[in-house]
Every structure is written in structure tokens, then in C-alpha cells.
NUTORMI-862593 format. One record per residue (C-alpha): residue in one letter; z, x, y. Coordinates in steps of 0.25 Angstrom, whole numbers, plus 5000, padded with zeros to 4 digits. Layout:
N
AZXY/...
This chain:
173
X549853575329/X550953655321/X551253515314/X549953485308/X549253565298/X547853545295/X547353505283/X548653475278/X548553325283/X548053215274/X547053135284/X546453005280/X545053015276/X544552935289/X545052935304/X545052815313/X544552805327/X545152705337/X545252675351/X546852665354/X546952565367/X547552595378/X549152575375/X548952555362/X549752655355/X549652795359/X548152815359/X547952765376/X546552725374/X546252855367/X545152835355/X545752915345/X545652945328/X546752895318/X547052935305/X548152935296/X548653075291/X549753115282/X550653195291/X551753285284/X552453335298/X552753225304/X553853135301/X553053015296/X552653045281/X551352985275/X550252955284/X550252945300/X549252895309/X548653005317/X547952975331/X547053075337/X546353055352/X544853045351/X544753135362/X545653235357/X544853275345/X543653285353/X544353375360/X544453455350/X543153465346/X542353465361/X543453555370/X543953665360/X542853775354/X542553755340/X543053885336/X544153865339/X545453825326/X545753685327/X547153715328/X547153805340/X546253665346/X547353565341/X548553665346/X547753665360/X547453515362/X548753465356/X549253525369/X548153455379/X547653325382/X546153295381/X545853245393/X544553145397/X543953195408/X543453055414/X544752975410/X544152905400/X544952915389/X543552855378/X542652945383/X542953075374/X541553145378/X541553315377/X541553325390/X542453235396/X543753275387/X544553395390/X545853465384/X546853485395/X548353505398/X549153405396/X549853425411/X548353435417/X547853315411/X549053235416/X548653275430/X547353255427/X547453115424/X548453075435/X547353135445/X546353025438/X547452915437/X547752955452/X546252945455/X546152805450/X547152745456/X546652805471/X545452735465/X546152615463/X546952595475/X545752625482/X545152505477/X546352415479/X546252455494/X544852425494/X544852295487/X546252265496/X545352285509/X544252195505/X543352325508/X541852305503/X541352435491/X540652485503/X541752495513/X542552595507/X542452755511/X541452835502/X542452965504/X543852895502/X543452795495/X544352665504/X543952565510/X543652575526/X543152475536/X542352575542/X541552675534/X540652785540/X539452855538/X538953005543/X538053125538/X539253215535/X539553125522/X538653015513/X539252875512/X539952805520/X541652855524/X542852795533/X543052835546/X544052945541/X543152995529/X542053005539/X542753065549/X543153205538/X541853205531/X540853185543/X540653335542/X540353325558/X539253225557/X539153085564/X539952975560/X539252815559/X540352705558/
């Protein structure tokens, strides 16, 4: 932020917004605004493209208080990532976008990439066993030949999820 002066910039009169596909440069499937600025501290001279992230200006707008200078908001968020909540990296709704560390959101989306590929292994196995939708455990979600059924817990569980949850109550194979 030191860098870039406000007001000093020549922006073109009109902003472009595009959706950057995934690979396609550096906007990873990010929707993002483009214009083209006259930049006098970089090392390009004459105009640049610039490329902002959609979600990141919302950010500015929806997660920092509006009394607040803008450049005490751009020093902050050049710091963060804004993260979306749901994974999805289009939908850029108040409530599901959030400013965060960048060391936090790495882990949190490892904890989601890890969570998808349990997900998809699971299914592998299930596919692999030729085990019906309605053979597979409600608590652990894998498949089982037999599932169980008991008060302690709804829907039905292997033996073993049965077994911890039963709570005490009758098992019915």
C-alpha cells in the first residue's frame, strides 16, 4: 500500500468484469475486474493491466465498518485472504466471504480438500464393493453387509457403529 497513491493513478474511464477460468492465467477460476492503469512505481511505464478479485472488493465493502480510512482497509486485507466459506469460489454473497490469515485459510482448506477426498475414497470403496445406497452405515458412512437398527440411535449402523451408539438399548440385526 506504501506504493500506491490514490488519486495519483490515471484509471481508464471503464472497468471490465470477467470470469478467469481455472488455469487460465492467474485468476484460478476467480471472477475478477480489469482495467488498465498508468502505474508510475512499477517498472512498466505507460499503462498496465490491473486485475482485482471480485470477492476481494466486496470484502472491502461487506467485512470492514465503513468508518473506517480506506487505507487502513487495503493495508489490513493486503495481508489476508478472503476466504469463501462454502468452497465456492462464484458465490461472493456477504455472509459467506470472510477475511482471514493467510496461514489459517491454508489449513482451513486443506481440512476441506482432506474432507473431500475421505468423501471420495469412500465412494470408491463402495462403488468397489458393489454395495447397494442403502447398504452403507448412516454414522460412518462405509459400506457394510450388515447394518443395525436400535432406539439409542435413528437410521440404520454397522455392527460396530451400533455397538458405541446403542446407548444401552436393544440391538435388531
Amino acid at each position: 500500500m506504501r506504493n500506491y497513491h490514490l488519486g495519483e493513478n490515471r484509471v481508464q474511464s471503464f472497468a471490465r468484469f470477467e470470469h478467469a477460468k481455472p488455469g487460465h492465467g492467474s485468476g484460478a477460476g476467480y471472477e475478477r475486474w480489469r482495467s488498465t492503469e498508468h502505474r508510475p512505481h512499477t517498472a512498466t511505464s505507460g499503462r498496465e493491466d490491473v486485475y482485482v478479485a471480485h470477492h476481494r472488493l466486496l470484502a472491502v465493502v461487506e467485512c470492514y465498518s465503513l468508518d473506517e480510512p480506506i487505507e487502513s482497509v487495503l493495508d489490513d486485507l493486503a495481508e489476508k485472504d478472503v476466504h469463501h466459506q462454502n468452497g465456492v469460489k462464484w458465490d461472493n454473497r456477504p455472509g459467506n466471504i470472510e477475511p482471514v490469515e493467510h496461514a489459517r485459510h491454508a489449513s482451513i482448506t486443506q481440512e476441506q480438500v482432506r474432507a473431500w477426498a475421505e468423501d471420495e475414497k469412500r465412494e470408491q470403496r463402495r462403488r468397489g464393493a458393489a454395495v447397494s445406497e442403502e447398504a452403507v452405515c448412516d454414522g460412518c458412512h462405509e459400506p457394510a453387509e450388515l447394518l443395525a437398527t436400535s432406539p439409542g440411535f435413528a437410521g440404520e449402523r454397522c455392527l460396530e457403529c451400533a455397538r458405541r451408539e446403542c446407548d444401552g438399548e436393544p440391538i435388531k440385526v
